[in-house]
C-alpha positions as CSV (number, residue, x, y, z in Angstrom):
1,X,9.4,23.8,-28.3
2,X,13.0,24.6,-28.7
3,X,13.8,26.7,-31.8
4,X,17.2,27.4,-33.7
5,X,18.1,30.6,-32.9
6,X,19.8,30.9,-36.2
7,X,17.2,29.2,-38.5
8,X,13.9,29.4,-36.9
9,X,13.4,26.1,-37.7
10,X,12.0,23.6,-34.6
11,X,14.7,21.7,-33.0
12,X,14.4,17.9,-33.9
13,X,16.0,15.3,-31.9
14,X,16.7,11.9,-32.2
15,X,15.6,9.6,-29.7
16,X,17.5,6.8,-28.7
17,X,16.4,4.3,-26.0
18,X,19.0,1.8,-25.1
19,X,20.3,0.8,-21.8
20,X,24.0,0.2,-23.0
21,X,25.5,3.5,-21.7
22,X,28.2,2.9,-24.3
23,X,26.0,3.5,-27.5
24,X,24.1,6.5,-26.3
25,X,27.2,7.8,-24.9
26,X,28.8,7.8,-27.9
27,X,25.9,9.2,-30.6
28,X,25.5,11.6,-27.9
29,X,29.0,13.5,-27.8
30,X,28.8,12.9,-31.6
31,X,25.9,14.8,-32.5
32,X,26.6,17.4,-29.9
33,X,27.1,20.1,-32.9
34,X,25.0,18.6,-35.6
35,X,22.0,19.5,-36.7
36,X,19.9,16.8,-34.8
37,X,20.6,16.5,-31.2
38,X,20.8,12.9,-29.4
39,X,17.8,12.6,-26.4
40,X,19.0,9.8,-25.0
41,X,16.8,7.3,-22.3
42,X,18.4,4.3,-20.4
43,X,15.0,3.6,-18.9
44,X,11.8,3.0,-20.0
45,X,10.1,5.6,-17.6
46,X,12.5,8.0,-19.2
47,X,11.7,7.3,-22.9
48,X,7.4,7.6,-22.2
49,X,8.2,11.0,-20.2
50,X,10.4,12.3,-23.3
51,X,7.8,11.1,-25.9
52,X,4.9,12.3,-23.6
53,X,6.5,16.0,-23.8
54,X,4.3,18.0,-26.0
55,X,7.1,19.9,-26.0
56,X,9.9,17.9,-27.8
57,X,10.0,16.9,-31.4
58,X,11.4,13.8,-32.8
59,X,12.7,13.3,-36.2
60,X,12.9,9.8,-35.4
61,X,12.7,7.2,-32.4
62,X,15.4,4.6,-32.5
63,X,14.5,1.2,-29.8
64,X,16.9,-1.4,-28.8
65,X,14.1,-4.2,-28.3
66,X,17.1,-6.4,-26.0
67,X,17.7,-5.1,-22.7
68,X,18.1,-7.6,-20.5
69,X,15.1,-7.3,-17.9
70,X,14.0,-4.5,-19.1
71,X,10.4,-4.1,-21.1
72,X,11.8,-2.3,-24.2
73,X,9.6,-4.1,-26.8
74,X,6.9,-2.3,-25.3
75,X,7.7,0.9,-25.6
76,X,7.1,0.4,-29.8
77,X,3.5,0.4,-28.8
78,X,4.1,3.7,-26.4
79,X,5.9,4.9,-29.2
80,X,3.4,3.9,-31.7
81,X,0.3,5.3,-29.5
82,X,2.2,9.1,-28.8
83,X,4.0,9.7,-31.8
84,X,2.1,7.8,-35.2
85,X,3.7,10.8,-37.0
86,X,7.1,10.1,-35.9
87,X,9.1,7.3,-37.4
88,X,10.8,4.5,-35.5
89,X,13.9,2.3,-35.8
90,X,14.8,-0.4,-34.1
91,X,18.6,-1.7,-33.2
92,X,20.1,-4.6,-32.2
93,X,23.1,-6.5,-31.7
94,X,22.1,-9.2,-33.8
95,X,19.1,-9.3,-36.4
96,X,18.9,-12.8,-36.0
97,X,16.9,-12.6,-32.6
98,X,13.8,-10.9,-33.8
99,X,11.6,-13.9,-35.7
100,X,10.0,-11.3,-37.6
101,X,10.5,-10.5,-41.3
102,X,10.4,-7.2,-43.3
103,X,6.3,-7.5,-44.3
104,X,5.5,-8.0,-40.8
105,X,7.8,-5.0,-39.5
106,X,6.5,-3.3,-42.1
107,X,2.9,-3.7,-40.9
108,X,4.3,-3.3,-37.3
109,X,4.9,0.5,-38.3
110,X,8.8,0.0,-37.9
111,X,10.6,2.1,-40.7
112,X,14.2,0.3,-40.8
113,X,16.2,-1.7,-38.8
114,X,20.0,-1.2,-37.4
115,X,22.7,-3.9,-36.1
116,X,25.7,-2.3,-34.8
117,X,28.1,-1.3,-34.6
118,X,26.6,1.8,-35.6
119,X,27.3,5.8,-36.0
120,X,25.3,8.8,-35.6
121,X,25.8,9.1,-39.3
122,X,23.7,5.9,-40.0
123,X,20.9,7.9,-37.7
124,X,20.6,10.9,-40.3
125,X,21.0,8.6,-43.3
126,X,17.6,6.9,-42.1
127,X,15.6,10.0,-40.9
128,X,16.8,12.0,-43.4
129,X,16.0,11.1,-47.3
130,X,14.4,14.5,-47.5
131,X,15.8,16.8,-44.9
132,X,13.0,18.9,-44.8
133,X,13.6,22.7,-43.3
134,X,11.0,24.3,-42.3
135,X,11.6,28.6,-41.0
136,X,8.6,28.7,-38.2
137,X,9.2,32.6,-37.9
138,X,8.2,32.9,-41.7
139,X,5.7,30.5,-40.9
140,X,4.0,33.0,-38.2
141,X,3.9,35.9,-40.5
142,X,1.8,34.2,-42.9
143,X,-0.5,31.8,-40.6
144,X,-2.9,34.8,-41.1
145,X,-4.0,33.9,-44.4
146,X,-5.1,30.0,-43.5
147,X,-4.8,27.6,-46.1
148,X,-6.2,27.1,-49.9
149,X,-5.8,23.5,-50.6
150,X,-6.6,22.7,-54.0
151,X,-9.7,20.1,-53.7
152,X,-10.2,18.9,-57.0
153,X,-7.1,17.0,-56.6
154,X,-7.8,15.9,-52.9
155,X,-10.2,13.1,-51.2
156,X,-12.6,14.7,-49.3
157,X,-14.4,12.7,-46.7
158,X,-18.0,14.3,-45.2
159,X,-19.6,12.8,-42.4
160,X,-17.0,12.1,-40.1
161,X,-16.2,13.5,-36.6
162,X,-12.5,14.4,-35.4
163,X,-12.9,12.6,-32.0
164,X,-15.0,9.2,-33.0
165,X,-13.3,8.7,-36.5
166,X,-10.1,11.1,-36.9
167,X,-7.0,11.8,-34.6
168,X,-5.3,15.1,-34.7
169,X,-1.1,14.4,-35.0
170,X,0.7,17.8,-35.0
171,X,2.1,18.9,-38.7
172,X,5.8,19.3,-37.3
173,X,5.7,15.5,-37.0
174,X,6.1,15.1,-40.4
175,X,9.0,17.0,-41.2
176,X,11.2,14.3,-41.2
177,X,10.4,13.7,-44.7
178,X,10.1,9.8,-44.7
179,X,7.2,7.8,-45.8
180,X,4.5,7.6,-43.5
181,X,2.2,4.4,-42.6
182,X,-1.2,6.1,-42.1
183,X,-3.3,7.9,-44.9
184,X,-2.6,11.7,-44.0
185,X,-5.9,14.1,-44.2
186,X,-6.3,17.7,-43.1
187,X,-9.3,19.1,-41.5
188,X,-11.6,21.4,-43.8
189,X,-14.3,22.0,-41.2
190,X,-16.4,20.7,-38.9
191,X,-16.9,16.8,-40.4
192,X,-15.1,17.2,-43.2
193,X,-11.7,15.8,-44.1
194,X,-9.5,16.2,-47.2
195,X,-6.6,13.2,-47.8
196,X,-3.6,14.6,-48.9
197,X,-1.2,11.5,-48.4
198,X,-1.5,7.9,-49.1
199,X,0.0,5.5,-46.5
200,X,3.5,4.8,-48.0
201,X,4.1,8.2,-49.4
202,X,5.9,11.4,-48.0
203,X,5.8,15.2,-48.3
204,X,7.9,16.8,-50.5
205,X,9.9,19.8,-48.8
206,X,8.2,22.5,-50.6
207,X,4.6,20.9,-50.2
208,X,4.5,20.7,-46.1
209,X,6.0,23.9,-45.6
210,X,3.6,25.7,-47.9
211,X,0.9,23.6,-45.6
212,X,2.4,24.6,-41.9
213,X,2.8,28.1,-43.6
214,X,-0.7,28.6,-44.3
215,X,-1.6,27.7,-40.9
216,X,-2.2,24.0,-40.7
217,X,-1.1,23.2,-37.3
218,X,-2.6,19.3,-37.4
219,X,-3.1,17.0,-39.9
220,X,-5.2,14.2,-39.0
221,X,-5.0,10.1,-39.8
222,X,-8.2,7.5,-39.2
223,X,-8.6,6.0,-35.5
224,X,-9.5,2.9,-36.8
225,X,-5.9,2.5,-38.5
226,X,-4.0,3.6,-35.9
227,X,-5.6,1.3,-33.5
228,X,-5.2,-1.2,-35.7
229,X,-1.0,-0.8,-35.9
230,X,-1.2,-0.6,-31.8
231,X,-3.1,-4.1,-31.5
232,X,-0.2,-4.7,-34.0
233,X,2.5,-4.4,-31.9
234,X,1.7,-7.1,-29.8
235,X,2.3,-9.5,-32.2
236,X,6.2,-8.4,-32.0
237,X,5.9,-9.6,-27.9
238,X,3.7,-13.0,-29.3
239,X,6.9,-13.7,-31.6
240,X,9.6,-13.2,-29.6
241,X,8.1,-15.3,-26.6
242,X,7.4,-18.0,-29.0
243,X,11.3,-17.9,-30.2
244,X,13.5,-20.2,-29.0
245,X,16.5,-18.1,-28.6
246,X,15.1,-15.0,-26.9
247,X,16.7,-15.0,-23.1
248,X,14.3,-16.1,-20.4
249,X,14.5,-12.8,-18.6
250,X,13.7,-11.0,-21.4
251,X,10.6,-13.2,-21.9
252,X,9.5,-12.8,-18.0
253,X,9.8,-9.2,-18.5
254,X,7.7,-9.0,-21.6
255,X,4.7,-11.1,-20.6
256,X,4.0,-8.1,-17.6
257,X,3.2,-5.8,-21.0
258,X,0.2,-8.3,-21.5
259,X,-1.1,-7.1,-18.4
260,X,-2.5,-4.3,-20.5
261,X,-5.3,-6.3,-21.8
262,X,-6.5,-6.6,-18.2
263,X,-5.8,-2.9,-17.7
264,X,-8.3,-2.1,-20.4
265,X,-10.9,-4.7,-19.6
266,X,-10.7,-2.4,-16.4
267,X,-10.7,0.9,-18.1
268,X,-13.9,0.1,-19.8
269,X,-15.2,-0.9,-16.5
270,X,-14.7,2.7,-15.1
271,X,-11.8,2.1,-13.0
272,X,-10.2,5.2,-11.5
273,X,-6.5,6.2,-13.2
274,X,-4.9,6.2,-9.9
275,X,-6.0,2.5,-9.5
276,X,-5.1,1.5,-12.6
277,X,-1.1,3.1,-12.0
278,X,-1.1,1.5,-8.6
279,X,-1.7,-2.0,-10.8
280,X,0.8,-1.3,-13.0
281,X,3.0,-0.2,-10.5
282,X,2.3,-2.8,-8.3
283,X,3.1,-6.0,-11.1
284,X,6.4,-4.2,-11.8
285,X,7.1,-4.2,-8.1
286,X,6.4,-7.7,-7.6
287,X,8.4,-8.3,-10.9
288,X,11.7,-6.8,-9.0
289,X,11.0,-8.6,-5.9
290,X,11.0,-12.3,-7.8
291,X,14.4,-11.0,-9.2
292,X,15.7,-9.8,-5.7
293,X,14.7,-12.8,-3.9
294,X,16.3,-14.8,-6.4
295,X,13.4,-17.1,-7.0
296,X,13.1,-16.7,-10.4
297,X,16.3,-19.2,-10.6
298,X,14.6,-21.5,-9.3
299,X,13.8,-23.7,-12.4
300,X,10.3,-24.9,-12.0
301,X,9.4,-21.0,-11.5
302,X,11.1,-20.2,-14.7
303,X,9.2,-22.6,-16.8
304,X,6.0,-21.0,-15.0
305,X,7.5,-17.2,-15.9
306,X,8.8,-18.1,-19.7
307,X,4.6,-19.6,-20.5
308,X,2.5,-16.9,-22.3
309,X,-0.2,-18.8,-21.0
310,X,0.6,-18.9,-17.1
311,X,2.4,-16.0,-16.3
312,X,-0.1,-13.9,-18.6
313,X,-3.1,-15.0,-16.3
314,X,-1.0,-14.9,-13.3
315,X,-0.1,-10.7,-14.3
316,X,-3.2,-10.0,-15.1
317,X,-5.0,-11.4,-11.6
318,X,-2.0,-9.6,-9.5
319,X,-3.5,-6.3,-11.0
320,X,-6.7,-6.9,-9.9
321,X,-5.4,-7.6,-6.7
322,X,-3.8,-4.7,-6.4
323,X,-6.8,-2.9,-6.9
324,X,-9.0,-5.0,-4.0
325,X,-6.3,-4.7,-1.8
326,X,-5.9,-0.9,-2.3
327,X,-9.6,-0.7,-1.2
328,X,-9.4,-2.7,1.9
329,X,-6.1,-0.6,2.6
330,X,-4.1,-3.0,2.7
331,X,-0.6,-0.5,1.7
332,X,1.7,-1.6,3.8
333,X,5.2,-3.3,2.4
334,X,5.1,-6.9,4.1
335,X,1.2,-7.7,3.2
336,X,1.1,-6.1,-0.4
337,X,4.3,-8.0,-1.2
338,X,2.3,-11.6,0.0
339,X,-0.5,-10.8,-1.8
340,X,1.5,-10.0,-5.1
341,X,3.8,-12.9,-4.8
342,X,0.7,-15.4,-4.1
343,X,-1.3,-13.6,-7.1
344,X,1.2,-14.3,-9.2
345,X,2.1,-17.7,-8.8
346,X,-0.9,-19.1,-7.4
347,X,-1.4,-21.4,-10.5
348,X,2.1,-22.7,-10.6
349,X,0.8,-26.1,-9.4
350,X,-0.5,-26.2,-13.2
351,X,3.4,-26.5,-14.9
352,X,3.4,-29.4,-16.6
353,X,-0.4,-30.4,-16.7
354,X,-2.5,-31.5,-20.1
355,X,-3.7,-28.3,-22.0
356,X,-7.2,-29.1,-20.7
357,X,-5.8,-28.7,-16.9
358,X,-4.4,-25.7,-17.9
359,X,-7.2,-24.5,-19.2
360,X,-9.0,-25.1,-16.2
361,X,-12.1,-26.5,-17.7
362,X,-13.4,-29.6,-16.3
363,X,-16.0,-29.6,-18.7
364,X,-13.2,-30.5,-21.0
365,X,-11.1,-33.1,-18.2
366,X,-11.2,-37.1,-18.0
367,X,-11.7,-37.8,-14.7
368,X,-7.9,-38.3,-14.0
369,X,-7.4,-34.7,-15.3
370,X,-9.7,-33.7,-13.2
371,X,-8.5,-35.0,-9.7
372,X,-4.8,-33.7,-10.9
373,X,-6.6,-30.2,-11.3
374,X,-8.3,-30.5,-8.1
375,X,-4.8,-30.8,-6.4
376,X,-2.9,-27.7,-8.1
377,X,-3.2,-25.2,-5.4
378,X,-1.6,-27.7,-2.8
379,X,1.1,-29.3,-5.2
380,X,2.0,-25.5,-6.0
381,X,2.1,-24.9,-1.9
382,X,4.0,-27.5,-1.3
383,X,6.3,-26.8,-4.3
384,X,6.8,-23.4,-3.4
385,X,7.2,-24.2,0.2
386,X,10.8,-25.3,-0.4
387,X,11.7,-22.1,-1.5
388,X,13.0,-20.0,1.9
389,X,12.4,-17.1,0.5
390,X,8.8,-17.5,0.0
391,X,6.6,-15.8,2.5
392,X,4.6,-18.3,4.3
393,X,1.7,-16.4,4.3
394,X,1.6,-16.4,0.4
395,X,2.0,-20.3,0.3
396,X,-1.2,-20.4,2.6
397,X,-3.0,-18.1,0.0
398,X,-1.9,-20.3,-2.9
399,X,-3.2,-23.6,-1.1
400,X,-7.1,-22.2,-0.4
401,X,-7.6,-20.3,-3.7
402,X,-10.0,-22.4,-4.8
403,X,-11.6,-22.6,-1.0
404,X,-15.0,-21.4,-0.7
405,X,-17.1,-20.4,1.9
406,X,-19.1,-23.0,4.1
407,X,-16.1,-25.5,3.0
408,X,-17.3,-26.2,-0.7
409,X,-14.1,-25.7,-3.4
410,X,-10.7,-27.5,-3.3
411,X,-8.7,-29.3,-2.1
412,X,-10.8,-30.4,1.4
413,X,-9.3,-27.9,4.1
414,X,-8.0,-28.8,7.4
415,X,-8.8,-25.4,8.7
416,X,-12.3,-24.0,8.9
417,X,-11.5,-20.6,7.4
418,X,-9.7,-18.9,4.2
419,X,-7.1,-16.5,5.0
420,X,-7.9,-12.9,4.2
421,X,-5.1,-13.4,1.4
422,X,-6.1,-16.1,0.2
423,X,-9.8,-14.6,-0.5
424,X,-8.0,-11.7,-2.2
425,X,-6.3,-13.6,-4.4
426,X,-9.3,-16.0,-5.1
427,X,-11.7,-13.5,-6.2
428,X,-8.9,-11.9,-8.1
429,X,-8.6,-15.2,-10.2
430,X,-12.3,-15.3,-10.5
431,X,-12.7,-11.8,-12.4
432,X,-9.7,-12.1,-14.6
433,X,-11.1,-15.7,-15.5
434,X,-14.6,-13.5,-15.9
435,X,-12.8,-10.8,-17.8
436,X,-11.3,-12.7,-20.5
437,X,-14.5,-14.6,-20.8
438,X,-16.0,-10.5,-21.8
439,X,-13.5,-9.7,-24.2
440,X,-14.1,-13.1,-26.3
441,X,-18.0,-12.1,-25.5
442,X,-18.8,-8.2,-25.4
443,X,-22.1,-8.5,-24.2
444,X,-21.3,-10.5,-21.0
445,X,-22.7,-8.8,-18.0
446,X,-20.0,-8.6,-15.6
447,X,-22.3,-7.8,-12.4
448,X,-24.1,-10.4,-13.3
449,X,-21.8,-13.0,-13.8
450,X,-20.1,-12.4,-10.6
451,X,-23.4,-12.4,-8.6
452,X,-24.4,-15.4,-10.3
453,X,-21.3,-17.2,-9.8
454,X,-18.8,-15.8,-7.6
455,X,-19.5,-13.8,-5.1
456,X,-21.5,-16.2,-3.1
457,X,-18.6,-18.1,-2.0
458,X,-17.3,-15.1,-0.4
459,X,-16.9,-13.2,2.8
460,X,-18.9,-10.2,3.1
461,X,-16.4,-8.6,3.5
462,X,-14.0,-9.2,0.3
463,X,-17.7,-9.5,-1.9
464,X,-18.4,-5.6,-0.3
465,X,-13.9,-4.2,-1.0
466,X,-14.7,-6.3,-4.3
467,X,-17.6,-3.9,-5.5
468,X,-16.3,-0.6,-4.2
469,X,-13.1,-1.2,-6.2
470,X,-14.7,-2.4,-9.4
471,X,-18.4,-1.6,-9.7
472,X,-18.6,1.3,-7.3
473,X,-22.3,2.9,-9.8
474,X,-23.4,-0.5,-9.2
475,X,-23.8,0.1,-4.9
476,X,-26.9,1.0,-3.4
């Protein structure tokens, strides 16, 4: 943690994540002798590594939610998921775009909004209504005598355990001085918590520094809440994909952040990390390839990409994919590209079908919805087929993914077998179908369901790279 060599106080930055070189540019030479320093990240891999730095401290984090291709809406639930201590800001070029008014940012966990122009002046005027100093080296000379919080004027809560019920956020955090949206408690002892700040309050000056000076490192806010302002965020993405004047690109790149639901649903089933960065990795690589092949201008793929509903499910089965195909090694350029592009799109044949088509639910089709649905991988084959840029291979894979073994599925096949691709990406459809079927229903036996119902319409094979990669306890 960098320290003011003439102060002793911790040296607070402003973060500012904006891809407009101008803006950050421009903060940045201003504030290069102030009293908060600019940290400035044009890219969202550079804003999580800054905010993951256990080492830096943020007076405040300030987001520009519009940046072209870029994912930046996201990043409020990075930001909100690191830092719940650390207030954020958004700015935009015009308030209009974001369909979202002040009770809902409020509940969002977003402070304040900016439209610029704007200076670095506006910056301190927002993180600063109490500019709270704090002298650490004082601090440290009396950290031996621990704290004495007076407890007839606190909330104290027994019973409760720091990892199941409380999360630790570090008392510097706070030093901003604006209000905070969590309830604030400080640790007493083992299971016992004391509340010291109601959401929508803030510390005075003299009150946090006589707790950081009597050694309180941490204070402490309920897991419940916070998790509950994380799920929150994603109602920002809902909104703006659901408004009519946010850019098509910016929607495309916003529906790969609802991949994370499938990266949980996978997390819970004991995934390993590096599969689950290799997903992650793997959609945002596929993302840039649509963009460099110049497909996405293609305007039936754009009405696929701008659906919550279509590209969501298409996202979320190119992760699993990438998992499977990382466990039957497939890692080479040419054939993890096919099987991305094919994951992705392989329900594109379903643009402009009835909900219940869509939904792919014959239980709920007339009989005329059902023979369209029953022709969606070959009407999305022969759709994408005119595209040059589209790997044959991939088409292939989007025409038999609903081919079975021994010939049963759709449509009838004039071949005898199903591409190794096209399996991939079949039994990739299956278990996201299968996972979102879980999360409405907790109790659903994924083994099961997939023994009962998938896997025997499957090579050995795929059905034997299918378990290794997702229930690997489950193997004899």
């Amino acid at each position: 943690m960098a320290i003011d060599e003439n102060t002793g106080a911790p040296v607070r930055a402003l973060l500012v994540f904006d891809s407009d070189p101008k803006l950050p540019a421009m903060l940045k030479a201003r504030a290069a002798y102030a009293h908060y320093p600019i940290e400035v990240s044009t890219t969202m891999d550079d804003a999580t590594r800054k905010i993951s730095d256990i080492n830096k401290l943020f007076a405040g984090i300030f987001i520009n939610p519009f940046q072209g291709g870029a994912p930046a809406i996201g990043f409020v639930r990075t930001a909100m998921s690191l830092r719940p201590g650390t207030p954020i800001f958004l700015v935009l070029e015009d308030r209009s775009l974001l369909p979202l008014g002040e009770p809902e940012l409020k509940k969002l966990g977003i402070h304040s909004l900016l439209e610029k122009p704007i200076s670095y002046g506006d910056l301190i005027k927002l993180i600063s209504p109490i500019v709270i100093q704090f002298n650490e080296k004082s601090a440290e000379e009396l950290s031996k005598n621990r704290y004495a919080l007076n407890r007839a004027k606190a909330e104290v809560v027994s019973g409760a355990a720091e990892g199941d019920d409380y999360m630790a956020i570090s008392a510097l955090d706070f030093l901003s001085g604006t209000k905070s949206i969590f309830d604030v408690f400080v640790k007493l002892g083992q299971n016992r918590f004391i509340k010291l700040l109601q959401s929508g309050d803030s510390f005075t000056p003299d009150r946090l520094e006589n707790y950081i000076k009597k050694g309180v490192t941490h204070f402490y806010i309920r897991k419940d809440m916070h998790e509950a302002y994380v799920a929150y965020c994603d109602h920002l993405a809902t909104s703006l994909l659901k408004h009519v004047g946010a850019p098509v690109d910016l929607k495309i790149s916003q529906v790969l952040n609802a991949g994370d639901e499938t990266l949980k649903l996978l997390i819970q089933q004991g995934v390993s990390d590096a599969s689950l960065r290799l997903a992650s990795h793997f959609v945002t690589n596929v993302n840039d390839l649509v963009r460099h092949l110049g497909v996405a201008e293609n305007d039936l793929i754009r009405q696929f990409m701008a659906s919550p509903q279509d590209y969501e499910h298409g996202v979320g089965t190119a992760m699993v994919a990438a998992v499977l195909s990382q466990t039957l090694e497939i890692q080479q350029d040419r054939p993890v590209q096919i099987v991305g592009m094919a994951a992705l799109f392989h329900d594109i044949g379903l643009v402009n079908e009835s909900a219940a088509v869509r939904a792919e639910d014959e239980t709920l089709m007339t009989e005329e919805e059902k023979k369209s649905y029953r022709e969606h991988p070959r009407k999305g084959a022969e759709l994408l087929s005119k595209l040059k840029s589209f790997e044959p291979a991939a088409i292939q894979a989007i025409e038999q993914h609903h081919c079975r073994l021994g010939g049963r599925g759709f449509p009838e096949r004039r071949v005898g077998s199903v591409s190794k691709v096209g399996e991939i990406v079949a039994i990739s459809d299956e278990f996201q179908r299968v996972l979102q079927k879980k999360k409405k229903n907790p109790s659903l036996n994924l083994v099961l369901e997939m023994e009962a119902y998938v896997f025997g319409g499957f090579s050995k094979q795929i059905v034997y790279g299918f378990r290794s990669a997702f229930f690997p306890r489950k193997m004899s």
